[in-house]
C-alpha positions as CSV (number, residue, x, y, z in Angstrom):
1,X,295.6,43.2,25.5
2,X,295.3,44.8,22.4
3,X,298.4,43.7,21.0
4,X,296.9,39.9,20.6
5,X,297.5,38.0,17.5
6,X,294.3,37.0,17.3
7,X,291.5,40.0,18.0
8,X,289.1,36.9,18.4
9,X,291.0,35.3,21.8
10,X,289.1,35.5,25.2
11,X,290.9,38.4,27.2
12,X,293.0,36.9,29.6
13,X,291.8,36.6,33.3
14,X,295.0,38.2,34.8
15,X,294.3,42.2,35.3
16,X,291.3,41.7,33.0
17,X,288.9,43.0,35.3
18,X,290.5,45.7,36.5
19,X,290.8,46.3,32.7
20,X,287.2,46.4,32.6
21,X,286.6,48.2,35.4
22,X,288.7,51.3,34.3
23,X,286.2,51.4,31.1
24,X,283.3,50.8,33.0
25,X,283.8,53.9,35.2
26,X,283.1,56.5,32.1
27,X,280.2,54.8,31.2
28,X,279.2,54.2,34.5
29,X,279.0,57.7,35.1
30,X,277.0,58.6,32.1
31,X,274.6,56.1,32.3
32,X,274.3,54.4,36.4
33,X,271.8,51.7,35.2
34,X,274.4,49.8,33.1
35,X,274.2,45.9,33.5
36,X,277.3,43.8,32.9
37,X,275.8,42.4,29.7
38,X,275.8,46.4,28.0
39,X,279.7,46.8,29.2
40,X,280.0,43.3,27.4
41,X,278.6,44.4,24.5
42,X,279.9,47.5,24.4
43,X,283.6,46.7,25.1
44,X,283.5,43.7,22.6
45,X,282.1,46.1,20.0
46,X,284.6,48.6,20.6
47,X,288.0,46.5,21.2
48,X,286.9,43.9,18.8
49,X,287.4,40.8,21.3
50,X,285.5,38.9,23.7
51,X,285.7,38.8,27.2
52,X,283.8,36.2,29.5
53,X,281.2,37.3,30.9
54,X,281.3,36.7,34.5
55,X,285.1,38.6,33.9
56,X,283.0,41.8,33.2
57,X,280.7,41.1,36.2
58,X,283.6,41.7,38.5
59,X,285.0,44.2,36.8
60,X,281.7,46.1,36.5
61,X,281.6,45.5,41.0
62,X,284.9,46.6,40.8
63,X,284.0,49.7,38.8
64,X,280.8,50.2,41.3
65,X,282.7,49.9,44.4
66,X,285.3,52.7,43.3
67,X,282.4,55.5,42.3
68,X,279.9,54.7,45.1
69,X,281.8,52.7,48.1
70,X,281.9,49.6,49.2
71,X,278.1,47.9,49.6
72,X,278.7,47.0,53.2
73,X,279.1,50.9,54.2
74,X,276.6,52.5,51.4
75,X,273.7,52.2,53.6
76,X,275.7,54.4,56.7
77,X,275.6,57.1,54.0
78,X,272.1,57.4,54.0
79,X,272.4,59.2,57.8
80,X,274.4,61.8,56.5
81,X,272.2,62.4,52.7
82,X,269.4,62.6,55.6
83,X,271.2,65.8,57.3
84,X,272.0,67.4,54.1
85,X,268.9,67.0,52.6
86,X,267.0,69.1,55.5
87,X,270.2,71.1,55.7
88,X,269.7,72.4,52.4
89,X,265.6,72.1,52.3
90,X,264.5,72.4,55.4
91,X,260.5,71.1,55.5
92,X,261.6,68.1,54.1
93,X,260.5,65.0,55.3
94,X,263.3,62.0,55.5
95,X,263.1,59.1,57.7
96,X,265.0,56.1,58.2
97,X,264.3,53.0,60.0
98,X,265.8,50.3,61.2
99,X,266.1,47.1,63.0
100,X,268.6,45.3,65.7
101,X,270.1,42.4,65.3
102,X,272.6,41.5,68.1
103,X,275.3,43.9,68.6
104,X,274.2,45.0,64.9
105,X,271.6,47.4,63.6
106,X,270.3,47.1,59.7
107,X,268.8,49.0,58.0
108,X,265.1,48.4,57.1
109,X,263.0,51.5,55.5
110,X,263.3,54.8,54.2
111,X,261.6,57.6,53.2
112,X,261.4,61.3,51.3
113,X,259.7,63.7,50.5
114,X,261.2,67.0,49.6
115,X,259.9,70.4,50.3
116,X,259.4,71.4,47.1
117,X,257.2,68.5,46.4
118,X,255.0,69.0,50.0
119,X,254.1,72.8,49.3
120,X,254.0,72.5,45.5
121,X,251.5,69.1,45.6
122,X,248.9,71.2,48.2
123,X,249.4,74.4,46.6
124,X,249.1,73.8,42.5
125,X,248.0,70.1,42.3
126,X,244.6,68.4,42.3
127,X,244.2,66.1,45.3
128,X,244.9,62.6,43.2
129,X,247.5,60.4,44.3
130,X,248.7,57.5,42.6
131,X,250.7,54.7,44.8
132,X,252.6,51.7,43.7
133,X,255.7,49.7,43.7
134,X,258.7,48.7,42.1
135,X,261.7,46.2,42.8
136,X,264.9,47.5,43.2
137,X,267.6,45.9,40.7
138,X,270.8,46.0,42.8
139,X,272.4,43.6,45.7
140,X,269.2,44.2,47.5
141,X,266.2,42.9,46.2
142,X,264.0,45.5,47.5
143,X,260.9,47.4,46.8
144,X,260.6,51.0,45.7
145,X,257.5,51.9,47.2
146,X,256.0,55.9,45.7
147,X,253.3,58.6,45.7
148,X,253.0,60.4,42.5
149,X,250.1,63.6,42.2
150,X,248.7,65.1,38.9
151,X,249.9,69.1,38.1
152,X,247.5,71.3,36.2
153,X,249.3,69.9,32.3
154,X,248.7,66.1,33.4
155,X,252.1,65.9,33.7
156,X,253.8,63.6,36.3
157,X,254.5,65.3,39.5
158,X,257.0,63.4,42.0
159,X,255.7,63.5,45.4
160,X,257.6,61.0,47.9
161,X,258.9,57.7,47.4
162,X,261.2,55.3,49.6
163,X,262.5,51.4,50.0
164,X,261.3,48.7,51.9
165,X,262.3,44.6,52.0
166,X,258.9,44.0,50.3
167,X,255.1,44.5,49.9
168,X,253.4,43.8,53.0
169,X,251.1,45.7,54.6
170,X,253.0,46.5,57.5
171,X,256.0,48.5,55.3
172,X,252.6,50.4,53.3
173,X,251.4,51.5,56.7
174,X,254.5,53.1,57.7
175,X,255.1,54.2,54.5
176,X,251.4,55.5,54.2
177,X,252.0,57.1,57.6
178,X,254.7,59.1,56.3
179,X,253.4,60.3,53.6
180,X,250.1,61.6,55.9
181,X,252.8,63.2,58.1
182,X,254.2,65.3,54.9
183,X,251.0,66.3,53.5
184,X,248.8,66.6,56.5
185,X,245.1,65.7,56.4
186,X,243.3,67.0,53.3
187,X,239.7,67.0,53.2
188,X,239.7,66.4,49.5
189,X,241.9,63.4,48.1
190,X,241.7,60.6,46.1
191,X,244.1,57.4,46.0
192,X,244.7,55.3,43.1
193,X,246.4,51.8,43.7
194,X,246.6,48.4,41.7
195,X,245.4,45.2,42.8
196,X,247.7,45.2,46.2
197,X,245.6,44.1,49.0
198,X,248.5,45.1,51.5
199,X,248.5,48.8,49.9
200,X,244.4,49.1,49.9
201,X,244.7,48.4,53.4
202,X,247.1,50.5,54.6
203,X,245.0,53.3,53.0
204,X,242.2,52.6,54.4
205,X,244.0,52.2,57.5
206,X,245.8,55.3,57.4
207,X,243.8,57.8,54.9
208,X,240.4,56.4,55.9
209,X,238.8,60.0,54.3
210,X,239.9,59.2,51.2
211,X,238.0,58.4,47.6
212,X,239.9,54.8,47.0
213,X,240.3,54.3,43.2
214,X,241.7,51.1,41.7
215,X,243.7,50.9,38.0
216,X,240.9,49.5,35.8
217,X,243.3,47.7,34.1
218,X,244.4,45.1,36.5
219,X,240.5,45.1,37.2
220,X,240.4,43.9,33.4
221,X,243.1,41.4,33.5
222,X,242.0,39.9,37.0
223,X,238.4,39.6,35.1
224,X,240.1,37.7,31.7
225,X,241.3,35.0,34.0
226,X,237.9,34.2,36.1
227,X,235.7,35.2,33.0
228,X,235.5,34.3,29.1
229,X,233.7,36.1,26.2
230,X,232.9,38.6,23.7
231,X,230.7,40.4,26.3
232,X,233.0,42.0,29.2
233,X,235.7,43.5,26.7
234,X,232.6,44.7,24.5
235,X,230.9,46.5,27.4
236,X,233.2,46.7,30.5
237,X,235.2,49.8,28.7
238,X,232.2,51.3,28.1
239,X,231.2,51.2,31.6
240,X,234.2,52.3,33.0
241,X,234.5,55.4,31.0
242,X,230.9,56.4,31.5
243,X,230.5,59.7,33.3
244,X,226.9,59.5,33.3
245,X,225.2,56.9,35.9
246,X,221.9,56.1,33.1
247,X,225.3,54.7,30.2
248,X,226.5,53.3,33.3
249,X,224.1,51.1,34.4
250,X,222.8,50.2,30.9
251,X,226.5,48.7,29.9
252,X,226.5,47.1,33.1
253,X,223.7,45.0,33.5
254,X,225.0,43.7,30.5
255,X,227.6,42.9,32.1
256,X,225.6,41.1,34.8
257,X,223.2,39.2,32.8
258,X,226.3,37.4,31.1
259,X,226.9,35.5,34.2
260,X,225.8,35.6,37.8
261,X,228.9,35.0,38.9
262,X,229.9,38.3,38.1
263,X,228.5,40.6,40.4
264,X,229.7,39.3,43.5
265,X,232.9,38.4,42.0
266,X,233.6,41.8,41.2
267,X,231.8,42.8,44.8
268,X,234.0,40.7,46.5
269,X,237.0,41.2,44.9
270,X,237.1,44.8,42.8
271,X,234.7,46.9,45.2
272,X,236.6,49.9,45.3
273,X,236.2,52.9,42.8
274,X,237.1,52.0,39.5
275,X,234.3,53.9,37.1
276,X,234.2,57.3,36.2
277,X,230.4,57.3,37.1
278,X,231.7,56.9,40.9
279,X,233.7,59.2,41.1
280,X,233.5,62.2,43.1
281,X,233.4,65.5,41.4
282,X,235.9,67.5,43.8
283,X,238.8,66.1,42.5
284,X,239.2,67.0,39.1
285,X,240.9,64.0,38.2
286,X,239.1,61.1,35.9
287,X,241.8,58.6,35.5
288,X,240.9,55.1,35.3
289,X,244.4,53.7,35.2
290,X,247.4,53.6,37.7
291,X,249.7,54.8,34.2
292,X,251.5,57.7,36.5
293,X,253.1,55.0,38.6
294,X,254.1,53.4,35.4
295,X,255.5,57.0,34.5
296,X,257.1,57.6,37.5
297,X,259.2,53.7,37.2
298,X,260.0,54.3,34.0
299,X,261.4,57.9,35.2
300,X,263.8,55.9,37.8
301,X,264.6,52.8,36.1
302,X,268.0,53.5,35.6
303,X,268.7,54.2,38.9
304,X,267.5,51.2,40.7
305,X,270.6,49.3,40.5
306,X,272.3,51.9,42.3
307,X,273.3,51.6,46.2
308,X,270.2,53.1,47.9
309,X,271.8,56.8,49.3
310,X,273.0,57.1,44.9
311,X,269.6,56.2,43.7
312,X,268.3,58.4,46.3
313,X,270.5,61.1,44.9
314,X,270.5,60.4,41.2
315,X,266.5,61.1,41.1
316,X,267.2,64.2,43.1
317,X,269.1,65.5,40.7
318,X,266.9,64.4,37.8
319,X,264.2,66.0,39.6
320,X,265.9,69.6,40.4
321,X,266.5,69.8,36.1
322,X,262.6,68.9,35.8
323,X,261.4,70.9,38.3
324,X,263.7,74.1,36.9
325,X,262.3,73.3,33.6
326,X,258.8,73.3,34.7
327,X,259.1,76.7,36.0
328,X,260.5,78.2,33.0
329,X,258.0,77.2,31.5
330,X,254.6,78.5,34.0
331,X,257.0,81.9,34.3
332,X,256.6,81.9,30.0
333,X,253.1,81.8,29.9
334,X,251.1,84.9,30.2
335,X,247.4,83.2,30.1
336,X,245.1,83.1,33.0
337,X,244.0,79.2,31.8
338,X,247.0,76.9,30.5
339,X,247.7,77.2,26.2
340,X,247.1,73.3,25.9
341,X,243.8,73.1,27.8
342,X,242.5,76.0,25.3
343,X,243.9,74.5,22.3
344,X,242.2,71.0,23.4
345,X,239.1,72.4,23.6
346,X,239.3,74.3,20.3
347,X,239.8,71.3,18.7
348,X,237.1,69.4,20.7
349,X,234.9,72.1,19.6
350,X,234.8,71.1,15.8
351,X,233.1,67.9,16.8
352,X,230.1,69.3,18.0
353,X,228.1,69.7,15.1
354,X,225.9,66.7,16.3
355,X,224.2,68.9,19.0
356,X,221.8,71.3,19.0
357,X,221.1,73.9,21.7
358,X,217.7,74.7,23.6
359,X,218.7,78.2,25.4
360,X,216.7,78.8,28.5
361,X,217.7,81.0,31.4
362,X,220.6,83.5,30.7
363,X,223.0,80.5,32.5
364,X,221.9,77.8,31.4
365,X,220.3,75.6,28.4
366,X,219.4,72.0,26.9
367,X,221.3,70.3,24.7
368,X,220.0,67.5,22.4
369,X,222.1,64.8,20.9
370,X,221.1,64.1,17.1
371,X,222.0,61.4,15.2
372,X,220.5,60.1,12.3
373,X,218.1,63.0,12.5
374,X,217.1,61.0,15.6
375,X,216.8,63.1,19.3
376,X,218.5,60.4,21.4
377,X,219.5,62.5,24.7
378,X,219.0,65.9,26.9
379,X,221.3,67.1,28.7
380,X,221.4,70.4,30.6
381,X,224.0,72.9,30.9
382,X,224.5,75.2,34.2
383,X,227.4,77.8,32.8
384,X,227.5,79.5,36.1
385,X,227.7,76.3,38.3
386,X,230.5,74.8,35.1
387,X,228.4,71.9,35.5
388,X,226.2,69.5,33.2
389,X,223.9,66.4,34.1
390,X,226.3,64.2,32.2
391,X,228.7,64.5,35.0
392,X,231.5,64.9,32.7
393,X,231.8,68.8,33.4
394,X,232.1,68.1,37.3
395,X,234.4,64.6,37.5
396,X,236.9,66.7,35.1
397,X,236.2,70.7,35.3
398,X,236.9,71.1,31.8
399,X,234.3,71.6,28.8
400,X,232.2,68.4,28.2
401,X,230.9,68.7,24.3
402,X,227.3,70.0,25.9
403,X,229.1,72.9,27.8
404,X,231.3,73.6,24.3
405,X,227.8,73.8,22.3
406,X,226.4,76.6,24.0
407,X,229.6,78.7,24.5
408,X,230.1,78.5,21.0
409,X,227.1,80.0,20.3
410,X,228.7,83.3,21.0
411,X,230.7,85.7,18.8
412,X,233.5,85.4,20.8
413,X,233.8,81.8,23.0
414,X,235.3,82.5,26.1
415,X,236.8,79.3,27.0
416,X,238.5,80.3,30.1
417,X,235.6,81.9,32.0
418,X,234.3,78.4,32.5
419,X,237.5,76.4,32.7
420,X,238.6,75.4,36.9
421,X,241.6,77.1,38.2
422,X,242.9,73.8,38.6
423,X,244.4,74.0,34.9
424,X,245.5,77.3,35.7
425,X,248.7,78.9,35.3
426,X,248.7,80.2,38.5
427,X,249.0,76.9,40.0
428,X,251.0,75.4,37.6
429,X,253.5,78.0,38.8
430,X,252.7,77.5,42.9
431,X,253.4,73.4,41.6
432,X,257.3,74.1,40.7
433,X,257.9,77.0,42.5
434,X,260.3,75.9,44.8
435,X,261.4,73.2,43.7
436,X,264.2,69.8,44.3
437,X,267.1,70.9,46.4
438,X,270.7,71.7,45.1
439,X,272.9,69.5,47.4
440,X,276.7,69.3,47.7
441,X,278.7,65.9,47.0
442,X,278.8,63.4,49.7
443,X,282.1,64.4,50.7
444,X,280.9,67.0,52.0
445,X,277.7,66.0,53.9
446,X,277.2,66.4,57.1
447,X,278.6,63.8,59.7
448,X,275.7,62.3,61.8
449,X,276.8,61.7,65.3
450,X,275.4,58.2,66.3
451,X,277.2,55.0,68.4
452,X,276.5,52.6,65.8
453,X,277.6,51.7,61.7
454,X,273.9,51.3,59.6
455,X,274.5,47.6,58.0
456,X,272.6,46.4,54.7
457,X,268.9,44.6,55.3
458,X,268.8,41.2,57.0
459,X,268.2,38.9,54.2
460,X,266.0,36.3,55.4
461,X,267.1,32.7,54.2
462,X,264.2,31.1,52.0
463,X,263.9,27.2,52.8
464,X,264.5,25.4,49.5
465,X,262.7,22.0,50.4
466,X,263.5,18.4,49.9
């Protein structure tokens, strides 16, 4: 091959895909998420030569099939993942279902949470949940269906996740059903979804307890298409970021008055919680967008080409190097409150020059917002209670500017004493402590006894009209 007179000549079918293959393998195993078209580029770049493209399509199977089995017998493998997994982390929870088709049986949906994730979500994260989707990239067109929680840093915390043939609300319920099953009833919780009406059901369905949140911006981009004008992008942010239900209501009935097709529309339509104004104040979380789903599929991207027990594996291992990083770094810090929370409110604390302080009782006091030498609000301030009539103190548990005005009236601001253990390091260590499991290769996994072979998902046939 490289002996060609000309450098320029399409590589010649014969062997060429085993050819390909071999130098797929390396790169393979660096990067899983490879598509033919990088190996193409890549191997034209390098060699100086071009190959067809469908050539390095095969060869890049080829190269699959070696490193992760043949397709056919990948989805067996997910029995004997299943035994190591609880084998090595018992408390995990890992289900597999399926479905029988003659003498066959398929495979249909899975899911996993690990131990680590279960004890460190109820022990050192705040009870938000954010749920969503994602379509797999390999043979199987699947979904990616996962749960993702909040730790004390805002920092994306992995809680279960799974695969199922596609969005109904039938997979959510099962796959909401699990997740209930791992985490048990909490009293306290809050779920965040887009705009799928299968998911919002099966919460409802299955976590009927729960604060329902919805991203606000699918909200906004289901409103562009039913609704023109200056008016809802000029007042609809403002509304939704309002913690206070007076700013609220008077962006809103702006809002309103634009049209009176609004109102029900958005009754109809966008009637779950999507404002910070509605939001309880007992879960410390005052997200208005579904953005740690979004984190959590660009964590796994790569791996959704992968046969389902490798992507299964691949973000367990990627989780077990975050979660040991994570807690190095709780074990390093000696503060009672987390360093970044501090440091954010030290610098919030320079803005504050706007507001001046009424004190009253020995816990509490007004504060007046000035501008232009103008009093234009009153709030006040209940230290003891961390809370404020803005709301802002209670939907978050961190200093609003009101609560920042008064402590730093004193000689020495002691931003911790009002700050929720929630952005503690305590529970940023309880969050990581135990962490992803360490598992062995698959060549070593259990063997499952059972009197059947797990076949890929029944494919239904679309009808293609005319």
């Amino acid at each position: 091959i490289h002996n060609c007179a000309s450098r320029s000549r399409v590589l010649c079918t014969m062997a060429s895909q085993a050819w390909v293959a071999e130098r797929a393998i390396p790169l393979f195993e660096k990067k899983p998420g490879l598509g033919a078209k990088d190996i193409k580029e890549f191997l034209e770049d390098k060699y100086k030569i071009k190959i067809n493209y469908m050539t390095v399509w095969y060869g890049r199977q080829r190269a699959a099939d070696r490193l992760f089995g043949n397709w056919d017998d990948s989805f067996d493998w997910l029995y004997r993942l299943k035994a190591e997994i609880e084998l090595r982390s018992p408390g995990s929870v890992v289900e597999i279902d399926t479905v029988r088709n003659g003498d066959q049986v398929h495979f249909s949906r899975f899911f996993c949470a690990f131990r680590g994730s279960i004890d460190g979500f109820l022990g050192g994260c705040r009870p938000y949940i954010s749920i969503d989707s994602t379509a797999l990239n390999g043979q199987w067109n699947g979904h990616m269906p996962a749960a993702v929680a909040l730790d004390g840093h805002n920092w994306m915390f992995p809680l279960a996740f799974g695969f199922f043939d596609s969005e109904t609300k039938d997979n959510w319920i099962l796959f909401m059903e699990q997740l209930r099953k791992a985490i048990g009833v909490l009293p306290r919780l809050a779920i965040c979804t887009d705009a799928c009406k299968g998911l919002e059901g099966a919460v409802k369905e299955v976590f009927p307890w729960a604060k329902q949140r919805e991203c606000f911006r699918h909200l906004m981009e289901n409103m562009k298409k039913q609704f023109t004008g200056d008016v809802y992008a000029a007042n609809m942010w403002p509304v939704v970021r309002a913690y206070f239900p007076g700013k609220y209501n008077y962006f809103m009935d702006k809002v309103l008055g634009s049209s009176a097709r609004v109102g029900p529309w958005l009754q109809e339509h966008h009637k779950l919680l999507w404002a910070r104004s509605k939001f309880s104040t007992d879960i410390k979380c005052d997200y208005i967008n579904n953005n740690l789903a979004e984190s959590w599929n660009a964590w796994i991207k790569e791996f959704k080409v992968l046969p389902l027990y490798c992507t299964v594996d691949a973000i367990r291992e990627r989780g077990v190097i975050m979660f040991e990083k994570r807690r190095r770094i709780s074990r390093a810090l000696p503060e009672v409150i987390l360093p970044a929370v501090i440091h954010k409110l030290n610098a919030s604390s320079k803005g504050i020059g706007h507001l001046k302080v009424t004190k009253g009782m020995p816990d509490q006091a007004e504060v007046t917002e000035i501008y232009k030498n103008v009093e234009v609000r009153r709030h006040v301030v209940y230290l003891n209670e961390q809370s404020c009539t803005c709301r802002q103190c209670q939907v978050t548990s961190k200093h609003c500017p009101h609560v920042l005005a008064i402590i730093t009236t004193e000689r020495q601001p002691d931003y911790e004493k009002y700050v929720d253990i929630a952005y503690s390091v305590q529970r940023l260590r309880q969050a990581y402590e135990l962490g992803w499991p360490n598992i062995t290769d698959r060549n070593q996994w259990p063997q499952v006894p059972k009197d059947f072979k797990l076949y890929p998902p029944i494919v239904e046939k679309r009808g293609g009209g005319g």
